[in-house]
C-alpha positions as CSV (number, residue, x, y, z in Angstrom):
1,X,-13.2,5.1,-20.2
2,X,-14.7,2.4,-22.4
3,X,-14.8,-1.1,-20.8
4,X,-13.0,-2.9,-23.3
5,X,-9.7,-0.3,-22.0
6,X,-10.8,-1.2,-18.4
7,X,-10.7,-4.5,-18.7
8,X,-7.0,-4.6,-21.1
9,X,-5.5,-2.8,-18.2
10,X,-7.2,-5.2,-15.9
11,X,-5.2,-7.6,-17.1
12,X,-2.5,-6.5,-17.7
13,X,-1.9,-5.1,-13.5
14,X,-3.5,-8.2,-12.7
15,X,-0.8,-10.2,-14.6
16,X,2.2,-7.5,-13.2
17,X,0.8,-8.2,-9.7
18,X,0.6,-12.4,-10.0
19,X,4.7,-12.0,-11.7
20,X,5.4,-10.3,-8.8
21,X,3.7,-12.8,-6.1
22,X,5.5,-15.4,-8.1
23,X,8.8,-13.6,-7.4
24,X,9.2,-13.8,-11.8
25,X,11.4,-10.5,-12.5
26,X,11.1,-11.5,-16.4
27,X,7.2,-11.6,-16.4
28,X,7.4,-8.6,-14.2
29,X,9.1,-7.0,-16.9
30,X,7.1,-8.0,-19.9
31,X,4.6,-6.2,-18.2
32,X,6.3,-2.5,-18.7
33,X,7.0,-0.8,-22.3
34,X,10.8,-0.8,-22.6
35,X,11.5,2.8,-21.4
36,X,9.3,2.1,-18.5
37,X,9.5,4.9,-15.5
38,X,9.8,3.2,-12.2
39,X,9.7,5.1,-9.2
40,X,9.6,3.5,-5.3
41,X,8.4,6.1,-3.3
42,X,11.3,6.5,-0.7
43,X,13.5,3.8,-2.2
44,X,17.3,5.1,-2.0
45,X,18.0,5.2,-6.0
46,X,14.7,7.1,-6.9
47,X,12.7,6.9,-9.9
48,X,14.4,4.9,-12.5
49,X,14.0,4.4,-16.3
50,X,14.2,1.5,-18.4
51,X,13.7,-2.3,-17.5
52,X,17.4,-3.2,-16.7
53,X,17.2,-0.4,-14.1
54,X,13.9,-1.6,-13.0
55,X,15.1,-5.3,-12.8
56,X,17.6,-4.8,-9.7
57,X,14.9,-3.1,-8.2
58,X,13.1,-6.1,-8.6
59,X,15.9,-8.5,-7.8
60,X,16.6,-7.3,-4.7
61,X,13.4,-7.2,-3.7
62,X,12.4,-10.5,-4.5
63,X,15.7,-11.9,-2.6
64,X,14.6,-9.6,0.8
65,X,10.6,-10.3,0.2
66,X,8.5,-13.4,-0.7
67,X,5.3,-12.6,-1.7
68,X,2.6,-14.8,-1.4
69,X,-0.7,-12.9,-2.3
70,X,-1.8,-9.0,-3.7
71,X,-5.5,-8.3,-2.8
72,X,-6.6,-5.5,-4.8
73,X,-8.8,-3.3,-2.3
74,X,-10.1,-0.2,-4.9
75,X,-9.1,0.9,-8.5
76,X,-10.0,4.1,-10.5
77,X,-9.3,4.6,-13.6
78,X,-8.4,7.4,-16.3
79,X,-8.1,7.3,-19.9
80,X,-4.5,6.3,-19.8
81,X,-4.2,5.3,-15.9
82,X,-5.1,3.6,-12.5
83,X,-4.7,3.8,-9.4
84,X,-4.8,0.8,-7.3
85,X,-4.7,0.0,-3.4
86,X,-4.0,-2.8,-2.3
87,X,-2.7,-5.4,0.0
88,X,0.4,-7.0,0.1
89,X,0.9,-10.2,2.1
90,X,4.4,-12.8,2.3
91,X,7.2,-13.4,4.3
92,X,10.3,-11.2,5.0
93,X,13.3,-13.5,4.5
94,X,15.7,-10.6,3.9
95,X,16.2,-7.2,4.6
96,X,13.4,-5.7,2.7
97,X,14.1,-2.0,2.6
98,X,17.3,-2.2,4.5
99,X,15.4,-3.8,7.9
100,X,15.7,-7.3,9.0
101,X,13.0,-9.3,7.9
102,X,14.3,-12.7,10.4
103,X,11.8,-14.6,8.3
104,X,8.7,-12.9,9.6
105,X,5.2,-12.8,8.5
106,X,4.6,-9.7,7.0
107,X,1.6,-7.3,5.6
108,X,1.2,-3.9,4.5
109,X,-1.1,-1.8,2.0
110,X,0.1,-0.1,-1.0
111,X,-0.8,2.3,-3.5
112,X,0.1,2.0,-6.9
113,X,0.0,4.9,-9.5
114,X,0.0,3.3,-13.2
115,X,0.2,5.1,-16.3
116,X,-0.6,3.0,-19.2
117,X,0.4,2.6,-22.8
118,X,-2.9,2.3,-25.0
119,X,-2.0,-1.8,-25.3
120,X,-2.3,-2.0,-21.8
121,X,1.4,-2.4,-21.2
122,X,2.5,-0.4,-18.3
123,X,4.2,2.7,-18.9
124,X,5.1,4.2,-15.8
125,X,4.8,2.9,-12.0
126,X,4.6,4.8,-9.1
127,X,4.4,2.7,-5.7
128,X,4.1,4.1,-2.2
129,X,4.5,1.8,0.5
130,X,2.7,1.5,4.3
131,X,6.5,1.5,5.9
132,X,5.4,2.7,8.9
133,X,3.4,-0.8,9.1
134,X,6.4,-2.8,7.5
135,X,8.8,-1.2,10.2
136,X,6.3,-1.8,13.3
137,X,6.1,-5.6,12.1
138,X,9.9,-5.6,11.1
139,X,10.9,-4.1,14.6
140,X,8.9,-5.8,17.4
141,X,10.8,-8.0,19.3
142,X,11.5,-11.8,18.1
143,X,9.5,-14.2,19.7
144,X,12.2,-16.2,21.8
């Protein structure tokens, strides 16, 4: 992989992953090619394809998660991919992933899986979450 690729899908994830912090579903969005795959590992619906599909995902999950900050751990890349780990860090105000969030702190790796369109726009994402850390901080007991 050339660095000039590298550093267009640099920017583009980068700019995917500040939309996100920012809770933006729109710049989220105009981050993906229209027919974009988008596939939740474990998330009820499944993989789904095309932005307004991918949109409730992300309205829902911007109403049950505020994100405050995505530190990117490692990426590899491929000639038309990357893989990213990374850390997620906010506040649950919701019921992210159907488990009271009661306003609590809340941080947990993932793993993303992006295939990319030669301009960088995202093409397909594939996300698989820590739950087993987002249910141990989810489920201890409230501090009284």
């Amino acid at each position: 992989m050339n660095d000039e690729l590298k550093r267009t899908f640099d920017r583009m994830i980068d700019r995917h992953f500040r939309f996100e912090a920012e809770d933006d579903v729109d710049g989220v969005l105009s981050t993906m090619v229209d027919d974009v795959e988008h596939d939740v590992v474990g998330y009820p619906t499944g993989p789904v394809h095309g932005k307004t599909a991918a949109r409730g995902f992300y309205d829902t999950l911007f109403a049950d998660l505020s994100g405050e900050k995505v530190t990117t751990l490692r990426r590899y890349y491929g000639a038309d991919f990357v893989v990213d780990e990374s850390l997620w860090a906010g506040t649950a105000p919701g019921a992210p992933f159907g488990i009271p969030g009661h306003g609590r702190k809340l941080s947990f790796r993932l793993l993303h899986v992006f295939e990319m369109a030669p301009d960088g726009q995202i093409k397909r994402e594939n996300v698989w979450l820590d739950f087993a850390s987002i249910l141990q901080q989810l489920n201890a007991p409230l501090a009284s």
